[in-house]
Structures are given as structure tokens and as C-alpha cells.
N, C-alpha and C positions, 0 to 999 in steps of 0.2 A: 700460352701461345696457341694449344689448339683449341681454347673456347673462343678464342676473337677471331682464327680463322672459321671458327666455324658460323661466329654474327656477321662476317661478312659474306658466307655462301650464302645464307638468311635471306640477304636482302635481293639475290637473283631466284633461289629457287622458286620450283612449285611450291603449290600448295602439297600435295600428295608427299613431296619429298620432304615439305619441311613438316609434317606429320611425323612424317617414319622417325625424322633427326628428332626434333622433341621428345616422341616416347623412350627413344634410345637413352637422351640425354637422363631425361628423370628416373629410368631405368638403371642408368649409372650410379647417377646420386644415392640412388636410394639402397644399391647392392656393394656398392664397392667403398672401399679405404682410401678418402681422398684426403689431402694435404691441404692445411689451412688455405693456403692458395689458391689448388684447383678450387676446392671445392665454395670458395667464395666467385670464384670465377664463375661456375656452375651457375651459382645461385641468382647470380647476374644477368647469366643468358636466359635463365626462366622466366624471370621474371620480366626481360625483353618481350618474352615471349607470350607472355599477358595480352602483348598489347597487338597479337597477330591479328590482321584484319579476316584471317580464314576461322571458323568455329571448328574446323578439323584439327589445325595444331595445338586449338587449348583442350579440346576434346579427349586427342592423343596425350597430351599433357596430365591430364587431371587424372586419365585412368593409371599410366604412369607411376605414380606420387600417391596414390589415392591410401594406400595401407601404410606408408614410411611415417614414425611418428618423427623423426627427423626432419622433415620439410620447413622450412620456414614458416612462422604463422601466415604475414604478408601475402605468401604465393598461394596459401590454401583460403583464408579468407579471400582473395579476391576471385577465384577460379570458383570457391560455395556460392559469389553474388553475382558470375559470367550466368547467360542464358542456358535455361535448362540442361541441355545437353552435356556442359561441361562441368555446369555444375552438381549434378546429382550422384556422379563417383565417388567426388571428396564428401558430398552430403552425410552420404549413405555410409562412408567405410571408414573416414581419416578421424585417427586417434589424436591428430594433431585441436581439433574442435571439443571446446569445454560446454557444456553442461549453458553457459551464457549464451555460449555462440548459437548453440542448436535453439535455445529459446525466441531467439533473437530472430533467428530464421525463418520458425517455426511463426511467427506472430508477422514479419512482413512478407513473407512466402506466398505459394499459391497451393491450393491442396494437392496439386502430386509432388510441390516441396516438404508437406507433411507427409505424405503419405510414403515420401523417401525418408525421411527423420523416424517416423514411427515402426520401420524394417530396420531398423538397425538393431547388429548384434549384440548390443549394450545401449538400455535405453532409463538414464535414471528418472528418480522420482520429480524434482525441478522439469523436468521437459516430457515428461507424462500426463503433469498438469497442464501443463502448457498448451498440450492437444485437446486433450480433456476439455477445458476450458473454451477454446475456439474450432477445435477440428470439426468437419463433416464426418457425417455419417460413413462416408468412406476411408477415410484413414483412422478414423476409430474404431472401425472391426478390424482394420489392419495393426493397429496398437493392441486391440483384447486377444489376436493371435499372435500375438509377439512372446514369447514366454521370456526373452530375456527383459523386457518392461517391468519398472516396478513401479505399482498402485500403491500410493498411500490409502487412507481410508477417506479423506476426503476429498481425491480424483475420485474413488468410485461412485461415493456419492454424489458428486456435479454431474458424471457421464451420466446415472441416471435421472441427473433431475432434465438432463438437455435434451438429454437421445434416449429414456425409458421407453418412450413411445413405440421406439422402431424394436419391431418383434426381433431382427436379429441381433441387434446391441442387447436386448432386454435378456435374450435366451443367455450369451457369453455372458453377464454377468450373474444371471441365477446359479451358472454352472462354477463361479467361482467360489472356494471353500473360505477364502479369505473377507467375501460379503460382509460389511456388516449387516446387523440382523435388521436395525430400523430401515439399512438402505433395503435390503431383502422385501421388507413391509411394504415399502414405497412401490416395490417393481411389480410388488403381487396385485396391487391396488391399480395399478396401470394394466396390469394385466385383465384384471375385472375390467374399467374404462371401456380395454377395449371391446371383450365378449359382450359389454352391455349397449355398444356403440353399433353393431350387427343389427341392419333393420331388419333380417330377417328373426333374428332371435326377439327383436320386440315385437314383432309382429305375430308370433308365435305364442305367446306368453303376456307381451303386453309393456311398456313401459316403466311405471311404476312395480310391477310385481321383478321386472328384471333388476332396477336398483335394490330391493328390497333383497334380492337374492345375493347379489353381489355383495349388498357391506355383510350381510350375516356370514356369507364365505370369508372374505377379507379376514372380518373380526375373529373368525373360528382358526383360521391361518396364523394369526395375530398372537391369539392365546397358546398356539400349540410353539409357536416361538418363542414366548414369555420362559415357556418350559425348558428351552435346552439351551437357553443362553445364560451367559456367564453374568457375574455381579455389572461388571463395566457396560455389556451390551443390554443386561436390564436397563438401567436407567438411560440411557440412549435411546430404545424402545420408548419407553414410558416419556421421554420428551419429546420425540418424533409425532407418538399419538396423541397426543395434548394439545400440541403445534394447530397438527392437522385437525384438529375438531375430535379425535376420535374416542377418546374418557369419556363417553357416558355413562349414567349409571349403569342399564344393561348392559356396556361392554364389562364394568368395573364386576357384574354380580358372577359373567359369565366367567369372568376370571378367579374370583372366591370359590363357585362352585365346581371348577373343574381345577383345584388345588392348587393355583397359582400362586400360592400365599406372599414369595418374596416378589413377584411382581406385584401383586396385589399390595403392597407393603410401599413398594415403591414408589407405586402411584398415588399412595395417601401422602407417604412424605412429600412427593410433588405436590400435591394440589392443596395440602394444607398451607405448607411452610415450613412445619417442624422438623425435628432435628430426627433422624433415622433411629437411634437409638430410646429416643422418647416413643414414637411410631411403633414401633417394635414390641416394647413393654406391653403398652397400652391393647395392642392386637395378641398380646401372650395371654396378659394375668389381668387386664385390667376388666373392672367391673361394668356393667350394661348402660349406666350415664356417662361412664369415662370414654366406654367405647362409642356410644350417640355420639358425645359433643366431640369426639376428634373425627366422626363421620361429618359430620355436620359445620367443623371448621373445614374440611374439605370441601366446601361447597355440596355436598348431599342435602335434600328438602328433609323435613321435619319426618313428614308422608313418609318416606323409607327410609330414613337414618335405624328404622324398628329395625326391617326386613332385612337390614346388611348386616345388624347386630345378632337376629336369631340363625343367619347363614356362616356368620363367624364363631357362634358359640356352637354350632353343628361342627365346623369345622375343629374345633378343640376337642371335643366328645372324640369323633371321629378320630384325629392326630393323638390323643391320650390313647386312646384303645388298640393302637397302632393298623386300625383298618385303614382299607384308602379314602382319602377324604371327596372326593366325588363320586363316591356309588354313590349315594342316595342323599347326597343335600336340597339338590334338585326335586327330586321327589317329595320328601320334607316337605319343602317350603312352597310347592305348589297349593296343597290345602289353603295353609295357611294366609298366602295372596287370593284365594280365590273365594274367603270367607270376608276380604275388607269392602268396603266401598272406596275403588281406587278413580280419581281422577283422571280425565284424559293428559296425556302427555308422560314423563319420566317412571312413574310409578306405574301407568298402564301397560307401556313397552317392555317393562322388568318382568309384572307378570307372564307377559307374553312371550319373553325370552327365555326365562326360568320354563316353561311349557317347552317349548320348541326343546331345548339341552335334555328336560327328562326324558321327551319321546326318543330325542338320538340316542340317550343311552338305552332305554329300553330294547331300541332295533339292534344297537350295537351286542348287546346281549344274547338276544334271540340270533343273531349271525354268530355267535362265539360257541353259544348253545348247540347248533345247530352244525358247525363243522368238529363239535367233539361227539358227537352222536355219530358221526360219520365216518368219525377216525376209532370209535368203538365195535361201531358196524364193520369196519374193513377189517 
């Protein structure tokens, strides 16, 4: 009796009055112990009340109802598809909305409908992609500081392949520990991009010598992640850089010589074919033709299948005697490229890489040198 007195005050009140009554009523619903009756009554009158011609009473409405996981679907689905206002309370907070609904929303919405989807207090993996996938740059920094969001590994990698570009989407994922290491790769590379993309930095330096400068960074970043990722994120690495162009031989030599061996291992298994366990052997104990021809099934020229072969039997020397295996392969194997007659292209570049990693280590030394002298002197 008193919900239909109260749909009949409905139709003379104000607007303002029948604000107050709506919030009251959802307010009821949502705190008190009502009886199959009332409370279908209830449900009744809200649902009336959908269809108020004032955006104040579904407004007052919606904030109402907004946290009750008790609401009806009905009244919360259509108050999430009323105009903004009424809808971004139930967006943002109602536990009555599944994981469907937010995607659903998320996809014909408008970005401050995402951008109230990706502030919520629980945001799972299905509707992270979902952002991921279509958000703006702005509700995607507003998803990377959500810490209740959870990033599968391939949302993180879409947001970088979409938005890596934009320095502060770029910065929020580098700082996350959950990275993968190829996505990591991806974002360092865009990073370069953009340092090499500065006309004043090419203007400084010059175009060409700035690319030049970038992949050697890139690649030097590249190897020093081969180093501290796991079996699953090698080979992830090792197909990311294949994808992208990145396996060349100077990547591949830079990585033998600076002891990457199970990356280094990886990437033969990829670019050959063979099975990891065959790879493996062959890179332990196998002899100087077994080791050529599986360089050599990896696509390596004739020309250097030698020079990967005496960098790999340095590295066994070196791994037997339990030294570290890049102090001095680099060194090694500089002579010895610098006595062939090396063609322009893959073989010249090697030499030229192998040069450049002995002279780092050299300065690296002389700095190591040089602050224990220091720490003897003090």
C-alpha cells in the first residue's frame, strides 16, 4: 500500500521531491529487511522510475543502489546505459555487473565510460583487455594506476604495441615487475625511436650515426635481458627478436661473447629447426664440422660459421676452467677477424661488433680498476 501511494505522489511531485523520494526508496531497498511483497513492490517502483523524464531522479537513483549487490539486474543494466550522469555510479561501483557487462560497455561506451570502468575497485583480466585493446591514452594510464587491475601478459603486450609510443603509458609499464622481458625489449626500442626521432639530437650527431647508436644500445639492453630471464621468457625474447628483424649475426656473436650461452642456444634452436636437446649437445661436446654445419643450418654464411665456431670453443675453454666466459673471447677473437679478408656485409659488421664489446670491456675494466685504487687509497 505504501509503494502505490507513493507512484501516485510520483506523478504530481517535483522534480527535486521526487529525487529525495527515489534515493530514499533505493536506500530502503538496499538497507532494510523487506518481505517478498514490499520488496517486489519496491522493485516496481524503481523501475517506474527508469523511466523519469528528470535526470535528477535516476541520478539520485543510481547513486542509491550503486553498491547493493541485491538490485535487480534489469534496474542496474538500464540506469549503466541512462546518460552519463546516471550512469557512471552503477558503472564505477555495482557488484551487480559481470565481467560481460563491463566489456560490453567498455566497447560501445565513450572514453570517460572507460575511463569509469578502468577506476574500479576490482577490475579483472576479460575487461582489462578490453581497455587494452580500444582505450585511449587516457583511461589507460588510468587502468596502469589501478592496482586492483589485473594484466595478463598479453594486455601488456597490446598496450605496448598501441600506446608504447606515449612516454607516460611507456614509463607505467617499464616500472612494472610483471613485464614481460620481450614486451620490456619492445618498449626499450620505442624508447630509442623516440631519442633518435629528436631533430635536435640528429642534428647534433647526424642521422645515420644516431640509428647506429640506438640498435647497438637496443641490442646491448637486449643481451643484458637474455641474462636474467627465465627459460619461458628466453625463448619469448628469442622470438620477439627474430620477428622483428633483430638475429643477426653481430647480435647473435654479441651474445656468445658476453656469455649468453642458453640464450645463445635458443636462438640456434629457433633459427635452425632442431630439437633443443640436439642444440645443446652439439654446443657442449660436439666437434668443429658438427658445430659449422648446425651454425650454418641456422642460416649463418659459410664466411663466419669459422668465427662462431672459434667464439664457441673460447667459450668451452673458458666454461671448463670455470673463468668467466666473456673476459676475453672478445679480445681473442679480434686478431683473428682482423687477419681474414672479410667481405662487406654480415661478416664485416661482426668484426666491427666484436671490436666495439672488446673496447667496452677494456673501459669497463679500467673504471672497475680505477675505483678499487680508490677504495685502497681511502
Amino acid at each position: 500500500m505504501i509503494i502505490q501511494a507513493f507512484l501516485r505522489w510520483v506523478e504530481t511531485a517535483k522534480a527535486g521531491d521526487r529525487a529525495r523520494a527515489a534515493s530514499a526508496l533505493g536506500r530502503a531497498y538496499a538497507s532494510s529487511e523487506m518481505n517478498t511483497l514490499d520488496r517486489h513492490a519496491a522493485e516496481m517502483a524503481m523501475t517506474f522510475l527508469l523511466d523519469d523524464p528528470s535526470p535528477k531522479v535516476r541520478i539520485a537513483l543510481a547513486e542509491a543502489i550503486a553498491d547493493c549487490p541485491l538490485i535487480p539486474r534489469a534496474i542496474v543494466i538500464s540506469l549503466a546505459e541512462d546518460q552519463p550522469e546516471a550512469a557512471f555510479a552503477v558503472i564505477a561501483r555495482s557488484p551487480v555487473l559481470t565481467d560481460m557487462d563491463l566489456v560490453d560497455l567498455a566497447a560501445s561506451g565513450t572514453p570517460e565510460t572507460r575511463a569509469v570502468i578502468a577506476a574500479r575497485h576490482a577490475i579483472s583480466r576479460p575487461v582489462v583487455a578490453a581497455i587494452a585493446e580500444i582505450g585511449g591514452e587516457d583511461e589507460v594510464l588510468i587502468l596502469l594506476e589501478n592496482p586492483a587491475a589485473e594484466f595478463s601478459q598479453r594486455a601488456l603486450k597490446r598496450l605496448s604495441e598501441r600506446l608504447g609510443h606515449v612516454a607516460a603509458v611507456r614509463n607505467y609499464l617499464l616500472d612494472r615487475s610483471d613485464l614481460p622481458v620481450d614486451v620490456r625489449h619492445m618498449l626499450v626500442e620505442k624508447v630509442g625511436a623516440a631519442l633518435s626521432g629528436f631533430s635536435l639530437v640528429q642534428a647534433a650527431i647526424g642521422e645515420r650515426r644516431v640509428e647506429r647508436i640506438t640498435r647497438e644500445a637496443c641490442d646491448s639492453v637486449a643481451v643484458g635481458m637474455a641474462g636474467s630471464a627465465d627459460a619461458a621468457e628466453v625463448s619469448a625474447l628469442v622470438e620477439h627478436l627474430r620477428v622483428s628483424g633483430r638475429l643477426t649475426p653481430a647480435f647473435l656473436m654479441r651474445a656468445l661473447c658476453s656469455g649468453r650461452i642458453d640464450f645463445f642456444a635458443a636462438a640456434i634452436c629457433d633459427l635452425s629447426g632442431l630439437a633443443e636437446k640436439r642444440v645443446r649437445s652439439v654446443l657442449s661436446n660436439g666437434r668443429i664440422h658438427a658445430v659449422r654445419a648446425l651454425f650454418e643450418q641456422a642460416g649463418l654464411a659459410r664466411d663466419i660459421s669459422e668465427q662462431f665456431a672459434d667464439a664457441l670453443f673460447l667459450w668451452r675453454k673458458d666454461n671448463h676452467q670455470g673463468g668467466p666466459a666473456a673476459t676475453s673471447m672478445s679480445a681473442t677473437l679480434l686478431p683473428r677477424l682482423r687477419r681474414l679478408t672479410l667481405p662487406e656485409g654480415a661478416a664485416s659488421g661482426l668484426a666491427e661488433m666484436v671490436e666495439k664489446l672488446s673496447i667496452a670491456e677494456q673501459r669497463q675494466s679500467a673504471r672497475e680498476y680505477a675505483l678499487l685504487a680508490a677504495r685502497e687509497a681511502a
